[in-house]
C-alpha positions as CSV (number, residue, x, y, z in Angstrom):
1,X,100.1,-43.8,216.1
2,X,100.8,-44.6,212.3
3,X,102.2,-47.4,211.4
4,X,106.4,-47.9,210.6
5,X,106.4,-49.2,207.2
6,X,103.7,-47.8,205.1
7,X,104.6,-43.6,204.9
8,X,106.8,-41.8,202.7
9,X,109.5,-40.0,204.3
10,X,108.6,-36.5,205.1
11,X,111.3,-35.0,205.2
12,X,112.8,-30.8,204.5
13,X,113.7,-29.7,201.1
14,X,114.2,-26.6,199.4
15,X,112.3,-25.8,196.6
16,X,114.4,-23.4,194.5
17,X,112.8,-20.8,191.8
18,X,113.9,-20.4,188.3
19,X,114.7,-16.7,190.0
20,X,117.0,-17.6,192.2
21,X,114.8,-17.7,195.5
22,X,114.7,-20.7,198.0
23,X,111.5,-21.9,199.9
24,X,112.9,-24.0,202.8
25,X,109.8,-26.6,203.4
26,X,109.2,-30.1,203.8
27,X,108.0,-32.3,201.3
28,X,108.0,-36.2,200.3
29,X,110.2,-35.5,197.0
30,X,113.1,-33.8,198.3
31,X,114.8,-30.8,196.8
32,X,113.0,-29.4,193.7
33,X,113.1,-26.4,191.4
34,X,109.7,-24.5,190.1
35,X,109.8,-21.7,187.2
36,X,107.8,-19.1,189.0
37,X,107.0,-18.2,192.8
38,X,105.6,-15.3,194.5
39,X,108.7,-13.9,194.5
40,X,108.6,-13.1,190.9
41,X,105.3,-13.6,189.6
42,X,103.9,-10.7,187.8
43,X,100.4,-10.6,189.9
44,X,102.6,-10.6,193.2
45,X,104.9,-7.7,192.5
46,X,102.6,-5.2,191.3
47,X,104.1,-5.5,187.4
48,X,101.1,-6.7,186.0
49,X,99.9,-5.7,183.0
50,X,96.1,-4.7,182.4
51,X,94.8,-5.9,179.3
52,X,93.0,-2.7,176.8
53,X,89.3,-4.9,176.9
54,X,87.3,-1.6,176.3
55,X,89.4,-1.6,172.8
56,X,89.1,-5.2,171.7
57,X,85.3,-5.2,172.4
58,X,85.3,-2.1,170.1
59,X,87.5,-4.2,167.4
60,X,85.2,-6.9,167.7
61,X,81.9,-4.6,167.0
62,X,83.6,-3.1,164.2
63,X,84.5,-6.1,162.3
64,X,81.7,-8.0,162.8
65,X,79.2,-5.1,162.5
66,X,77.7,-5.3,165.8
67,X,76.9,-2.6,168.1
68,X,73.8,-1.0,169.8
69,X,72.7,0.6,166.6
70,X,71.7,-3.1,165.4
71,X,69.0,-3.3,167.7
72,X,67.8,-0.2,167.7
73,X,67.1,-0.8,164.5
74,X,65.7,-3.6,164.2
75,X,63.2,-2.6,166.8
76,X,62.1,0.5,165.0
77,X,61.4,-1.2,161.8
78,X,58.9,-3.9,163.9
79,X,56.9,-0.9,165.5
80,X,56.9,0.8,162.1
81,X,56.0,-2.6,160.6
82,X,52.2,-2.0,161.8
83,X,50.4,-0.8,165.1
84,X,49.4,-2.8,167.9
85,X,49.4,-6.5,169.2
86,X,47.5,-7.8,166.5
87,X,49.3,-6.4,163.1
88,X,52.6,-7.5,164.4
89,X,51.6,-11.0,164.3
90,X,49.3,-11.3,161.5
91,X,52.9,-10.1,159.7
92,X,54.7,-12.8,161.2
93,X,51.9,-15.7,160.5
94,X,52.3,-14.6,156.4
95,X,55.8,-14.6,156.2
């Protein structure tokens, strides 16, 4: 059994959306309002909108000059640099 004196008052409320909708719950803080619920929240109904990521990964390469071509490159001019194990790093050690 809790004790008398020491809990907040639970008590119903109706928490009321910026939409017009009403919750009907309990609560210690009484009647309240919120700005969004599942009522109206874009994720809930289905009028979501997808964001184009394909397109700003492409933007981002072509500004910054970045794509699959970098390293494609990169690796051809290190195996046209010498041949075998031993070239390659007698390169690196005279840089």
């Amino acid at each position: 059994m809790p004790k008398a004196a020491i809990h907040p008052d639970y008590r119903p409320s109706k928490i009321t959306c910026a939409c017009g909708f009403v919750y009907d719950s309990f609560s210690t803080r009484g009647d309240f309002m919120v700005e969004i619920c599942a009522n109206c929240h874009p994720f809930f109904t289905g009028k979501q909108k997808l964001l184009d990521t394909a397109g700003r990964i492409d933007r981002f390469n072509k500004k910054y000059g970045r794509g699959g071509g970098a390293k494609k490159e990169k690796a051809e001019q290190a195996s046209s640099a010498g041949t075998g194990a031993g070239a390659g790093d007698a390169a690196v050690k005279a840089e």
